[in-house]
C-alpha positions in Angstrom: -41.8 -5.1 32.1 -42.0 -4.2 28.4 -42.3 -6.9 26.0 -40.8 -6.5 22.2 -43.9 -5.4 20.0 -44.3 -7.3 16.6 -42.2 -5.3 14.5 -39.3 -6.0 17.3 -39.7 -10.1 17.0 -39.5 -9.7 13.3 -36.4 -8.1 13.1 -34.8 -9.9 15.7 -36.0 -13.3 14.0 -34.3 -11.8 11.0 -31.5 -11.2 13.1 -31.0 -14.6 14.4 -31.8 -16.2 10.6 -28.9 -13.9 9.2 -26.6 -15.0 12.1 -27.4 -18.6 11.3 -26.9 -18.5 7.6 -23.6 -16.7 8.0 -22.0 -19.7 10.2 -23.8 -22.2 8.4 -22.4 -20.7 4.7 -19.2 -19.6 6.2 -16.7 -21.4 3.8 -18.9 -19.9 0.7 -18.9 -16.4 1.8 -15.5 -16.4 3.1 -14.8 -17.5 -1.2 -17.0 -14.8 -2.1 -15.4 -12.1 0.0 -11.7 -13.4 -1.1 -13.3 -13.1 -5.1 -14.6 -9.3 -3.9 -11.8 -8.3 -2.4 -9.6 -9.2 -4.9 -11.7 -7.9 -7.6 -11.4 -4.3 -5.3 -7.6 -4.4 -5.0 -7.1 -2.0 -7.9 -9.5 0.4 -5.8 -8.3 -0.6 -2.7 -4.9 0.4 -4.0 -5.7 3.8 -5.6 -7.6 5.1 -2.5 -4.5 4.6 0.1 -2.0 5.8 -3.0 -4.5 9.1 -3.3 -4.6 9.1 0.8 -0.7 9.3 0.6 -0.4 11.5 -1.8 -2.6 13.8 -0.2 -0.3 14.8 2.6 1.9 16.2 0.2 -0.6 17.7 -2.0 -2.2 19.2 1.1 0.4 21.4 1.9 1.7 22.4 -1.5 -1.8 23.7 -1.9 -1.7 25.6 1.2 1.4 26.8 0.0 0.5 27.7 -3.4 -3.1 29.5 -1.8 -1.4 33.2 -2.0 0.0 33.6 -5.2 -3.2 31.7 -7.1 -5.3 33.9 -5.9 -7.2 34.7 -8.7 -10.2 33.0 -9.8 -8.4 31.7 -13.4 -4.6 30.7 -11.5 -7.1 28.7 -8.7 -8.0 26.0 -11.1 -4.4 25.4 -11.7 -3.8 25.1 -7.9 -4.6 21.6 -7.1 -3.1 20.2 -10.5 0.1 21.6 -10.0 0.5 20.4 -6.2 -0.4 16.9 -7.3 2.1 17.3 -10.0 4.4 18.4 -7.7 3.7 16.0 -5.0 4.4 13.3 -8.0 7.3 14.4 -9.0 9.5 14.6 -5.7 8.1 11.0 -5.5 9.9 10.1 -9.1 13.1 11.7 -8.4 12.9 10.1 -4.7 12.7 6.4 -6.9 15.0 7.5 -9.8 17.7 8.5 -6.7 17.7 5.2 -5.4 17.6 3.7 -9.0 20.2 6.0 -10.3 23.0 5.7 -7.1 22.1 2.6 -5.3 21.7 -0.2 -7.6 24.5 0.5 -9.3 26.7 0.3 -6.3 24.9 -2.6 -5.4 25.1 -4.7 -8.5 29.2 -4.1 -8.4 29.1 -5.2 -4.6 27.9 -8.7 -5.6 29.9 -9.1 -8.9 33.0 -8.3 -6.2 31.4 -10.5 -3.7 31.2 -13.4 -6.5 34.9 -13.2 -6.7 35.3 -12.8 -3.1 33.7 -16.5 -2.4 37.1 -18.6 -2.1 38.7 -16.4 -0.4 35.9 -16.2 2.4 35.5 -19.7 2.5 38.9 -20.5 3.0 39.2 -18.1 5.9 36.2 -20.1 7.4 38.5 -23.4 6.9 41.1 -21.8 8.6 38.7 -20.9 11.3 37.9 -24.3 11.7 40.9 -25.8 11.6 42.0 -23.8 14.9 39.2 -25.0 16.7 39.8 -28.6 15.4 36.3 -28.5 13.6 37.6 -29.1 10.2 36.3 -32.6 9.4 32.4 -31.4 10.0 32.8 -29.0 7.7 35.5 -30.4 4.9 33.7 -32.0 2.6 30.9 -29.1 2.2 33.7 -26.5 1.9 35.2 -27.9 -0.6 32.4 -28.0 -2.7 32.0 -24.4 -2.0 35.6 -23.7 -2.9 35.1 -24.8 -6.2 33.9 -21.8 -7.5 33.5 -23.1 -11.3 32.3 -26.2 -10.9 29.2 -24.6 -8.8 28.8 -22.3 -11.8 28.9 -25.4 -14.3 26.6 -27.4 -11.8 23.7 -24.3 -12.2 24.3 -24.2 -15.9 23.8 -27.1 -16.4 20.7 -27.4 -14.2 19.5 -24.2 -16.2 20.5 -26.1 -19.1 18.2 -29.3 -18.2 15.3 -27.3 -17.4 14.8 -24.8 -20.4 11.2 -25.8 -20.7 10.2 -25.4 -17.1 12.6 -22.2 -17.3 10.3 -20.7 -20.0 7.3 -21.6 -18.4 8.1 -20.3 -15.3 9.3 -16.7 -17.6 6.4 -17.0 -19.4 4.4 -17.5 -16.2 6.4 -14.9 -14.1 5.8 -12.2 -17.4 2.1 -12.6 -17.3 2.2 -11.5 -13.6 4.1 -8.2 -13.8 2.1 -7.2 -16.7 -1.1 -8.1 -14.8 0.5 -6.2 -11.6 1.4 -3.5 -13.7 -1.7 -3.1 -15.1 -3.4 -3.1 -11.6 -1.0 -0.4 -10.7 -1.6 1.9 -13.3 -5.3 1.6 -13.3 -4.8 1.8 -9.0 -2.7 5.5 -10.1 -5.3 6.8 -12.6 -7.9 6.2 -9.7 -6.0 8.0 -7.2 -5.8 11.2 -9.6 -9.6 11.2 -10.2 -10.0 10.9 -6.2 -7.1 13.3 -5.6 -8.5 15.5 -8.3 -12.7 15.6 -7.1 -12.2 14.7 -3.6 -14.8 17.3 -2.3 -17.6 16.0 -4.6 -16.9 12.7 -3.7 -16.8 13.4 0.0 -20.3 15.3 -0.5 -21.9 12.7 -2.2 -20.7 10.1 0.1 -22.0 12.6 2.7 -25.2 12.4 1.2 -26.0 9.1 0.9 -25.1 8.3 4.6 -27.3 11.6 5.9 -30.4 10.2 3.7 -30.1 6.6 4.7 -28.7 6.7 8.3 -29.3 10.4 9.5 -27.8 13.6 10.3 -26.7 12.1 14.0 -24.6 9.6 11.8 -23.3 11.6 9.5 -22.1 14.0 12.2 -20.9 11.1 14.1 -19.0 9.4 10.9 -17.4 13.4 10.1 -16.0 13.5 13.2 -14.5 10.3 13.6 -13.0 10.8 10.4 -11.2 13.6 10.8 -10.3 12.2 14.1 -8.8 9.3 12.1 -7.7 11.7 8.8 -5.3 13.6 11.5 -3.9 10.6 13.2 -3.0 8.3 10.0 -1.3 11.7 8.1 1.0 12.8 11.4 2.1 8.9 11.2 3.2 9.1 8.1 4.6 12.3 8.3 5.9 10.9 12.0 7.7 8.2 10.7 9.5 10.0 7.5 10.9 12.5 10.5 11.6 9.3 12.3 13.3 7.5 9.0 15.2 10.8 8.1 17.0 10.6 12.0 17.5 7.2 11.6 19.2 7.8 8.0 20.9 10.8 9.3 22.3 9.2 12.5 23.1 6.2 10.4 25.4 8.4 8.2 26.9 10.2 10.5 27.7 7.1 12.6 29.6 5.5 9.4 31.8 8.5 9.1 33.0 8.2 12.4 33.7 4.6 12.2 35.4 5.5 9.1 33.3 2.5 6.9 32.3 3.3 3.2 29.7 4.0 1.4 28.6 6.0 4.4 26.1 8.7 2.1 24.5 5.4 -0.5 23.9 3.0 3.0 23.2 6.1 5.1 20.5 6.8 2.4 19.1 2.9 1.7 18.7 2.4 5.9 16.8 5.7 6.2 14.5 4.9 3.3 13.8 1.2 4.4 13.3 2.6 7.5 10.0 3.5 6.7 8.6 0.1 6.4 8.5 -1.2 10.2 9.7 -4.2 11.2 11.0 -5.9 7.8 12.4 -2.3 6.5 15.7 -1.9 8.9 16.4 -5.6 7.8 16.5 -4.9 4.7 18.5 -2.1 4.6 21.3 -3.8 6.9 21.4 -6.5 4.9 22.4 -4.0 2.1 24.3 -2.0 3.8 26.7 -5.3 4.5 26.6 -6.8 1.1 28.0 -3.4 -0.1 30.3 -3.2 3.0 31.4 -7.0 2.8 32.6 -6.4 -0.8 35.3 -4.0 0.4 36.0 -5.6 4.2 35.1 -8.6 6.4 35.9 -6.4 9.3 33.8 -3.4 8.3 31.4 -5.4 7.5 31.1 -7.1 11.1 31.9 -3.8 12.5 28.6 -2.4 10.7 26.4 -5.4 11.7 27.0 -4.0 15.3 26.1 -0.7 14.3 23.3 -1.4 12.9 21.9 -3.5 14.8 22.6 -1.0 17.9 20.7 1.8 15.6 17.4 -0.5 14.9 17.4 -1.0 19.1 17.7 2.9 19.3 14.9 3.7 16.8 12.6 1.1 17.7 12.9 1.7 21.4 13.3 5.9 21.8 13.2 7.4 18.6 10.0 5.9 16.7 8.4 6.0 19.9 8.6 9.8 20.7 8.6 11.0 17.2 5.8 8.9 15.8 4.3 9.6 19.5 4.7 13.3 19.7 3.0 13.7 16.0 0.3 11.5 16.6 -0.4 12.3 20.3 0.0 9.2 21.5 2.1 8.4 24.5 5.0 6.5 23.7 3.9 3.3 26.3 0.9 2.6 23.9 2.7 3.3 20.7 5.0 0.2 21.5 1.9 -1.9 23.1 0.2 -1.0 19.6 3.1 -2.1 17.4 3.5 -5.3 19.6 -0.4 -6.1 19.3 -0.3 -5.7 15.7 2.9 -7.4 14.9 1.0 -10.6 17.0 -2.1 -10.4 14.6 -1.1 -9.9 11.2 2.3 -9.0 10.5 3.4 -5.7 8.4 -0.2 -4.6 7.6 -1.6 -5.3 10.8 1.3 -3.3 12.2 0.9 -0.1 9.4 -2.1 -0.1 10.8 -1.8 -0.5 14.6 0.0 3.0 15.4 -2.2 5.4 13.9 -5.8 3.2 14.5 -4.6 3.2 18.3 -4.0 7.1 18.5 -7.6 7.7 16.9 -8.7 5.4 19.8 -7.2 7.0 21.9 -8.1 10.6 20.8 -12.0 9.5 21.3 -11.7 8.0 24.3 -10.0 11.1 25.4 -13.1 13.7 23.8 -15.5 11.0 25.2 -14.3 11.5 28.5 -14.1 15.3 28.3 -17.4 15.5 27.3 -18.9 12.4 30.1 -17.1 14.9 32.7 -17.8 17.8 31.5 -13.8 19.0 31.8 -11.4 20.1 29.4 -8.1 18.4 30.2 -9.4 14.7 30.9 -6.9 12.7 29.4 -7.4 8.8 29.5 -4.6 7.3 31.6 -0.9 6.4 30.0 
């Protein structure tokens, strides 16, 4: 039996004395490590905008690789695809800016006007089903349309200070948000711009303090990771585009309208899981409900129908086929994440679960010396 040398029982003391001190001091560090990681957002925020932004960039390079072929039209190469890549995100934002909102802001002025009408239908509704005096008293208050738009005037009225403290308040924040974006943009275009240098200097630093083993390690579960979290995003735009596309499609035959603008909003909110499809069927009936009750209703369905279809087969296989994960453990890995943490947690869950599952799968190649070990689905 071999007993722990000197050396040994002083780093395991040290060990056991950090251990102690990190339980003991929890509540401090924890405070410390919110204050960093706030402090970090800006950087935080500029390395997944540059990660993003790299898919596109990526390929416009590869693109542009032929006809930049000489030394002085190479240095132009990467610029260009970034400003490229920037652009088609601008006019993607200025679409929905331009087209949507408009559309929506007249679907609420209509649905403003619409109020009376739809609470007197709901009187009505009651009325047949004998419900009328539960309800009486609170629809007519609803009915009065001017009086509610006197009561909130005059509440605005009342409260001007707290109003302009909140303003003042709620101004502060978007410039400080706004300021953290554009210093999060300009970081993502110096990371965009040198990310070989800084990859080799990172490189460097963990091959002199860790090791070549680590640093080959670290490379290859990197790029192990680099190629699952880009085919997810590019996954679930293919995945978002169907949805948008079936979405319009689907309208036209049901004959509702706005088919293109809602077609468009569902496909792009589509991209966001979970709170995304909400969002844009909630849209898409405010717009709808401006024009028809019915249609509206009618759309509800169809939406609702859609959101089962793409959460069920078509982000499955899509999102599955790009990132080479089976479809079984792309919705136990939305599942899992949804029960930790939410929207983040579920970002996060699809693409960290096919890297897992792309080195358990080399692991077990190599442990079995075979080629097509595949761990089981």
């Amino acid at each position: 039996m071999r007993y722990p040398n000197r050396e040994e029982l002083i780093r395991m003391g040290l060990a056991v004395f950090a251990v102690y001190l990190g339980i003991y001091y929890w509540g401090s560090i924890s405070r410390m490590l919110s204050l960093l990681l706030v402090a970090l957002t800006p950087v935080l925020m500029g390395c997944v905008i540059a990660y993003v932004f790299n898919v596109p960039m990526s390929f416009f390079e590869q693109v542009l690789t032929p006809v930049t072929s000489s030394p002085r039209l190479a240095k132009a190469r990467r610029p260009l695809s970034l400003l490229v890549s920037a652009a088609i995100g601008f006019l993607a934002a200025a679409f929905l800016l331009r087209f949507i909102m408009p559309e929506l802001m007249q679907s609420m002025r209509m649905m403003s006007q619409k109020v009376p009408q739809v609470v007197e239908v709901v009187r009505q509704l009651f009325r047949d089903f004998d419900l009328e005096v539960m309800v009486d008293e609170q629809l007519n208050q609803l009915s009065d349309w001017d009086k509610i738009q006197m009561q909130v005037s005059s509440y605005l009225m009342s409260g001007a200070g707290d109003v302009m403290g909140s303003v003042v308040t709620g101004v502060t924040s978007v410039l400080s948000s706004t300021f953290e974006v554009l210093l999060s943009a300009i970081l993502a275009i110096y990371i965009l711009m040198s990310k070989e240098r800084l990859g080799a200097q990172l490189g460097s630093l963990v091959k002199t303090y860790c090791g070549p083993e680590v640093l080959d390690r670290a490379i290859y579960v990197g790029r192990v990771m680099d190629h699952s979290f880009s085919s997810f995003i590019i996954g679930r735009c293919i995945s978002s585009l169907i949805v948008g596309i079936i979405c319009t499609v689907g309208m036209l035959l049901f004959r509702l309208p706005y088919a293109m603008t809602i077609g468009t909003v569902v496909g792009v909110t589509n991209i966001v899981p979970v709170v995304g499809p909400f969002v844009g069927g909630i849209i898409g009936t405010l717009l709808i409900f401006s024009t028809s009750t019915i249609d509206a209703l009618v759309f509800v369905v169809f939406v609702l129908v859609l959101q089962q279809l793409d959460a069920n087969v078509i982000f499955p296989r899509v999102v599955g086929s790009s990132t080479g994960l089976p479809g079984i453990w792309v919705l136990a890995a939305v599942a899992v994440g949804g029960g930790l943490g939410g929207i983040p947690f579920i970002l996060l869950s699809v693409p960290v679960a096919a890297s897992a599952y792309q080195l358990i799968s080399d692991d077990l190649r190599r442990r079995h010396g075979e080629e097509d070990v595949q761990p089981q689905a």
